[in-house]
C-alpha positions in Angstrom: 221.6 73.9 43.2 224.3 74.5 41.5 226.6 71.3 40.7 228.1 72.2 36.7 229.0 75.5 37.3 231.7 77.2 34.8 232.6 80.8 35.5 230.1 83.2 33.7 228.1 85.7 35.4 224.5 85.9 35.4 222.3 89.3 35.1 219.3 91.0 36.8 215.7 91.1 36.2 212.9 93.5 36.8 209.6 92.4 36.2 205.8 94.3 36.9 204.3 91.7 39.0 200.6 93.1 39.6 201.0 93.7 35.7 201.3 89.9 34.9 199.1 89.1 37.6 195.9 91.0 36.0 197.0 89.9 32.9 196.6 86.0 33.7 193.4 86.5 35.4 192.0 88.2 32.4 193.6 85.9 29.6 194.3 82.3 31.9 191.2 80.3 30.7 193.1 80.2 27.1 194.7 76.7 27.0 197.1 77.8 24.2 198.6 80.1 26.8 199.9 77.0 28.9 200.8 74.8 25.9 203.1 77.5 24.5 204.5 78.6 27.7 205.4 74.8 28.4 207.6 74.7 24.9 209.4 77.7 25.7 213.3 77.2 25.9 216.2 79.6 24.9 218.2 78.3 22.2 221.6 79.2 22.9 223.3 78.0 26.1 225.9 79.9 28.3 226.6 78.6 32.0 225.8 80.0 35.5 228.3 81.7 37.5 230.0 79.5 40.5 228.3 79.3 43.6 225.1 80.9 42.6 222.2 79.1 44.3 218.9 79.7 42.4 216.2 81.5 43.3 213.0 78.8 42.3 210.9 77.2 44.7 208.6 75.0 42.5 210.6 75.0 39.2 214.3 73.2 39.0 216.9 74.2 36.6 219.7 71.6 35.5 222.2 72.1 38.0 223.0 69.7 41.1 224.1 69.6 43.9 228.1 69.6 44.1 229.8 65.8 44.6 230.6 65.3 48.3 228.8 68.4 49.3 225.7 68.4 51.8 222.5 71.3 51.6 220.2 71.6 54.5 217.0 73.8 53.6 214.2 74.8 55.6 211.2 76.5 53.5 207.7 77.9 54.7 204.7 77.9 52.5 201.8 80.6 53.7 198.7 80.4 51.7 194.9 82.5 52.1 192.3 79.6 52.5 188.9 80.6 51.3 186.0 78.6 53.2 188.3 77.3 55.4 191.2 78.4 57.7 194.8 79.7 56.1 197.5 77.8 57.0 201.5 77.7 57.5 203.4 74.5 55.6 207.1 73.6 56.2 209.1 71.3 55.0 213.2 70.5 56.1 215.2 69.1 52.6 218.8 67.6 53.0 220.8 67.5 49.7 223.6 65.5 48.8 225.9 65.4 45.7 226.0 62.0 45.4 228.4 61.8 42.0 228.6 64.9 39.4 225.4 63.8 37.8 222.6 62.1 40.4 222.0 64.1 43.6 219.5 62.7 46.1 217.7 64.6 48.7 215.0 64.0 51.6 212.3 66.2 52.3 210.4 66.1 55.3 207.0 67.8 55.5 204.8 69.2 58.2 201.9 72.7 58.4 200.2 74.2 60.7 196.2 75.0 60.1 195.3 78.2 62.1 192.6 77.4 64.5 192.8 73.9 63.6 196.0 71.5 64.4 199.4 71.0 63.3 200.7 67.8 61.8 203.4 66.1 60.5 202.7 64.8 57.2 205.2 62.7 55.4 208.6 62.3 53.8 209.5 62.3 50.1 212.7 61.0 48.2 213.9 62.7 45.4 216.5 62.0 42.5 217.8 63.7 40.2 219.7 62.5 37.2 221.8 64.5 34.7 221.2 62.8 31.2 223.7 64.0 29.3 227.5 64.9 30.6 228.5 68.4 29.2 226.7 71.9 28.7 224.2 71.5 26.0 221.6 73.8 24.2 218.8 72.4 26.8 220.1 70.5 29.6 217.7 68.0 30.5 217.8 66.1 33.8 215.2 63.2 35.1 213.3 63.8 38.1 212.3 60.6 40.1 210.7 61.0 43.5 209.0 58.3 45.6 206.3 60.3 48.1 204.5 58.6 51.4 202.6 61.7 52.6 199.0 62.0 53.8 196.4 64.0 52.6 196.8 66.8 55.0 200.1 67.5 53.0 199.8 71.6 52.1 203.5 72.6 51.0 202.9 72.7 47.3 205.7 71.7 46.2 204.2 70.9 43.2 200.6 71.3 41.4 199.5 68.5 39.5 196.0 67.0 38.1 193.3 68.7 39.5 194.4 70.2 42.8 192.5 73.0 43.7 192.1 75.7 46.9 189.2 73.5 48.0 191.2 70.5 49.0 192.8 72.8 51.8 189.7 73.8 53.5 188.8 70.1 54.8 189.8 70.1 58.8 193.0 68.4 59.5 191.4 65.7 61.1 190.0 64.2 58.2 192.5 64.9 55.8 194.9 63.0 58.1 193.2 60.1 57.6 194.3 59.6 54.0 197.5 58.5 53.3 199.5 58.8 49.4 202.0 56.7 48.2 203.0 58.3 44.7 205.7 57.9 41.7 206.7 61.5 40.9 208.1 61.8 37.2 209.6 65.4 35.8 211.9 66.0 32.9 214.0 69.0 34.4 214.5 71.0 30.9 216.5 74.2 31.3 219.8 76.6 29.7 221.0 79.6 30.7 222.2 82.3 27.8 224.0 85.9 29.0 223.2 85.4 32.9 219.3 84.5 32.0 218.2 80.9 33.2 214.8 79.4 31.3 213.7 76.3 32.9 210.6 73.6 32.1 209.6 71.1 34.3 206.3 69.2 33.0 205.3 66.3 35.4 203.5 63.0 36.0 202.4 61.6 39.0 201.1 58.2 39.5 199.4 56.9 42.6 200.6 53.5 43.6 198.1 52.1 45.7 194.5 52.7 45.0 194.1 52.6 41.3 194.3 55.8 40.3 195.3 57.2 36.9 198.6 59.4 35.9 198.3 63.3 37.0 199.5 66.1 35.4 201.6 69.4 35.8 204.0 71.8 34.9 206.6 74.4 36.6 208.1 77.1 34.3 210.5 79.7 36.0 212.9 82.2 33.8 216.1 84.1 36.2 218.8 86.2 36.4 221.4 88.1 38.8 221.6 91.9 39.2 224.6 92.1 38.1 227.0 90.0 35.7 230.5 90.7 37.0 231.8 90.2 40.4 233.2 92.5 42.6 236.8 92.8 43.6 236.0 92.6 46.9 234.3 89.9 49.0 231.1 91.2 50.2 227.5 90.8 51.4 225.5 93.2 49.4 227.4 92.9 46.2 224.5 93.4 43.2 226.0 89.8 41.8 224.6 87.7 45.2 221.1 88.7 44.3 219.2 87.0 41.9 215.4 87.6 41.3 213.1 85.8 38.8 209.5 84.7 38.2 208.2 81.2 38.2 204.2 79.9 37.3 203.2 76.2 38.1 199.6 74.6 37.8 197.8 71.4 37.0 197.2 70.0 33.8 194.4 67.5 35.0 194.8 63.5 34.7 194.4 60.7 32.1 190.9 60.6 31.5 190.7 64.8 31.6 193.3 66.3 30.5 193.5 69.9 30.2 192.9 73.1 32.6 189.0 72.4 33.5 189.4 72.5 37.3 193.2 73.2 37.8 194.6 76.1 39.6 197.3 77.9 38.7 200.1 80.5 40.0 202.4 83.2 39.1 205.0 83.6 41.7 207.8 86.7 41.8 211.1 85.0 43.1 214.4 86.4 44.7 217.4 84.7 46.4 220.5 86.5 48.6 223.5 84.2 48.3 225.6 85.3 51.1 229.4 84.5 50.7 229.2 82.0 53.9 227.2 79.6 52.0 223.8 81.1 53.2 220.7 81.5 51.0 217.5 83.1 51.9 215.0 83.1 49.4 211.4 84.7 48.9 208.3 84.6 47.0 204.9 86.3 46.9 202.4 83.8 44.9 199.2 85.1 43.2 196.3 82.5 42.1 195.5 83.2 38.4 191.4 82.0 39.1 188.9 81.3 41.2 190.4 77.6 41.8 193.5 78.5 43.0 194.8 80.4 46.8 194.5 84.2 46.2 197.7 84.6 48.2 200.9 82.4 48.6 203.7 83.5 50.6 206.7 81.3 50.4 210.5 81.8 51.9 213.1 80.1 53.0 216.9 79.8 54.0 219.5 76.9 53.0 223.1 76.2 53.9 225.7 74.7 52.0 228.9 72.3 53.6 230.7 71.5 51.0 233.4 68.3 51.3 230.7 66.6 54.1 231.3 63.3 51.9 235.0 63.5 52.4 234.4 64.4 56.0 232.4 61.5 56.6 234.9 59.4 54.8 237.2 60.4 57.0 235.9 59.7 60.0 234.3 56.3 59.4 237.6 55.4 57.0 240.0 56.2 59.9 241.6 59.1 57.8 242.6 57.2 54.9 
């Protein structure tokens, strides 16, 4: 969500999904796979082009939100439940550019279990900090979110400790029961070099009632547009609105187990259609890379952008002035 844009274009990418997809099924169990996946970052920077909205849904790259401007978001998480029923999760984000480096945003969360219920099932704050003022090699931002959900919370948003397919398959009415209040932690680590963006996103949660000990995660996603230069003409279809990508995001355990022994994991296709009225639809097919993860994900979503709402605001409550 673009905040520090200067004026380069990005490029497109073309990946062979099933490819990668058989591939981490055959090779995931490896834990050097993860730890070198997780160190991963370009070493030459070159900016994103203006108004270029990203394509991720789990992994964040280094730009916020612009100052003064307001996002509203609605996204819908589809996943295949094995011993249990599949089910629909949604969540509704506002996003505001507070100043040119903290943007703050409110998420809140609700799913549907076929032949089950729906519920709501929480809120989250989020914050986001730049750390360092200017375009840098890697750009790293802090992530602080506060989380009051319940159990029955299915958006996956993130995956962290050892989260697993099971946990879905438990009928709402007992998951509802249980409620979280959690510390969310990520270091936001990304660049963008000739139109590519490479983004890292390790995580800790800790829960702050109950006693429970630091979880663990990550979120890697690498982007581009399809095209680097934009067209004379204002347009919808134009190759440069499109960006397309590939994300993958698991659990790394907790404190006293840390590792990939009963985590699941995903690789996730991504693609976003930035519109020239502020519009952004996104989508994502998700595959599970084993047996303790969904099969299927399907993720989408579609966000609009009003820029100068702080000014309009201002204006209204500041009598013009």
């Amino acid at each position: 969500m673009p905040n520090l844009r200067l004026h380069s274009h990005t490029e497109s990418i073309s990946l062979r999904f099933s490819r990668l997809r058989r591939l981490g099924r055959r090779h995931f169990r490896c834990p050097t796979i993860v730890a070198a996946l997780l160190v991963l970052t370009p070493a030459i920077f070159s900016a994103r082009s203006d108004a270029q909205e990203g394509p991720y849904f789990v992994t964040y790259d280094h730009y916020l939100e612009e100052p003064g401007s307001l996002e509203v978001e609605y996204f819908s998480n589809f996943a295949t439940q094995r011993g249990g029923n599949d089910f629909a999760a949604y969540w509704l984000e506002f996003e505001y550019g507070a100043t040119a480096w903290w943007t703050a945003e409110l998420y809140l969360d609700g799913q549907t279990t076929f032949g089950d219920s729906t519920r709501f099932t929480g809120f989250r704050l989020e914050n986001r900090f730049r750390l360092l003022k200017n375009e840098h090699v890697i750009n790293p931002v802090l992530y602080v979110e506060y989380e009051q959900i319940r159990d029955a919370d299915k958006i996956m948003k993130e995956i962290e400790g050892h989260d697993v397919e099971a946990d879905h398959a438990v009928p709402n009415a007992i998951l509802g029961q249980g409620h979280n209040h959690e510390l969310e932690l990520k270091l936001l680590l990304s660049s963008t070099h000739q139109g590519w963006n490479f983004a890292v996103n390790p995580l800790a949660t800790k829960p702050l009632t109950g006693g429970e000990s630091w979880e663990f995660g990550y979120a890697m996603g690498v982007s581009r547009p399809f095209a680097l230069k934009a067209s004379a003409q204002r347009c919808s279809f134009c190759r440069e609105n499109f960006l397309a990508g590939v994300e993958m995001y698991g659990g790394l355990g907790d404190r006293h187990s840390f590792g990939l022994h009963e985590t699941s994991h995903y690789l996730a296709p991504v693609i976003a259609w930035n519109l020239p009225s502020s519009w952004t639809l996104r989508l994502s097919p998700g595959f599970g890379l084993n047996d303790s993860s969904h099969q299927f994900l399907l993720r989408w979503g579609v966000s609009r952008e009003f820029s100068g709402f702080g000014s309009m605001l201002a204006s209204w409550f500041g009598g013009g002035r």
